[in-house]
N, C-alpha and C positions, 0 to 999 in steps of 0.2 A: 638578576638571579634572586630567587624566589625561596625563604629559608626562614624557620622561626627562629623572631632573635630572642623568646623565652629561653628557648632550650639551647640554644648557643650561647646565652649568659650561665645558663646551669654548669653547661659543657662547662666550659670558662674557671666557672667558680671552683669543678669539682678537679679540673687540673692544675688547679693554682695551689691547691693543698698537696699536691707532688712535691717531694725534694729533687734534687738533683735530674731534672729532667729540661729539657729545653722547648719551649711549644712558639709556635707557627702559627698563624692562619693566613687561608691564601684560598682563594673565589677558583674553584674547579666544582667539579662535575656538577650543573647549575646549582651550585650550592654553596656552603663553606666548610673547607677542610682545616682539620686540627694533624698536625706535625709535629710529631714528637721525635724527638733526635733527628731530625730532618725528614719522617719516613712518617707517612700520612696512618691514622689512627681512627680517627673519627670523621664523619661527613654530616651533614646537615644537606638535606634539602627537602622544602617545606617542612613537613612534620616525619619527614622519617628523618630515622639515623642509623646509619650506617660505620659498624665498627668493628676494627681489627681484631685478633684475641688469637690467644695460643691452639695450635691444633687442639692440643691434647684435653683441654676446658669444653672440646664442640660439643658432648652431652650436657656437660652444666649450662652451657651457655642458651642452647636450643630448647631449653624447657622452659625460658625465660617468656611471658608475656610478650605476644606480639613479633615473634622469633620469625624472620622468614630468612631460607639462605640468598647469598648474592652470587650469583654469576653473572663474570663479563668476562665477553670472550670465549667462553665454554669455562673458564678458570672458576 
């Protein structure tokens, strides 16, 4: 499984500054997934990332550098 471990150390660092949340990692979609409250959040593989976020953020979100949507499954 092929995944930057820069950006999975940043992941890392920048969910370790969470209070009261619980994080996971676990080798899915050839990659590595960050779990939070048991429910996958973030993904790594190679140099993308792929990440969760509220509907209601999708305009904030998508103006963001490098912004592409994900579909899988039609979802």
């Amino acid at each position: 499984m092929a995944y930057n471990n820069e950006l999975a150390d940043r992941v890392r660092e920048r969910l370790a500054l969470e209070e009261d949340i619980e994080v996971a990692e676990k080798k899915m979609f050839s990659g590595l997934s960050f779990l939070v409250n048991g429910k996958m959040c973030i993904n790594i593989s190679h140099d993308n990332l792929m990440c969760r976020y509220s509907a209601e953020r999708e305009d904030e979100v998508s103006e963001k550098k490098g912004f592409l949507p994900m579909i899988m499954k039609g979802k």
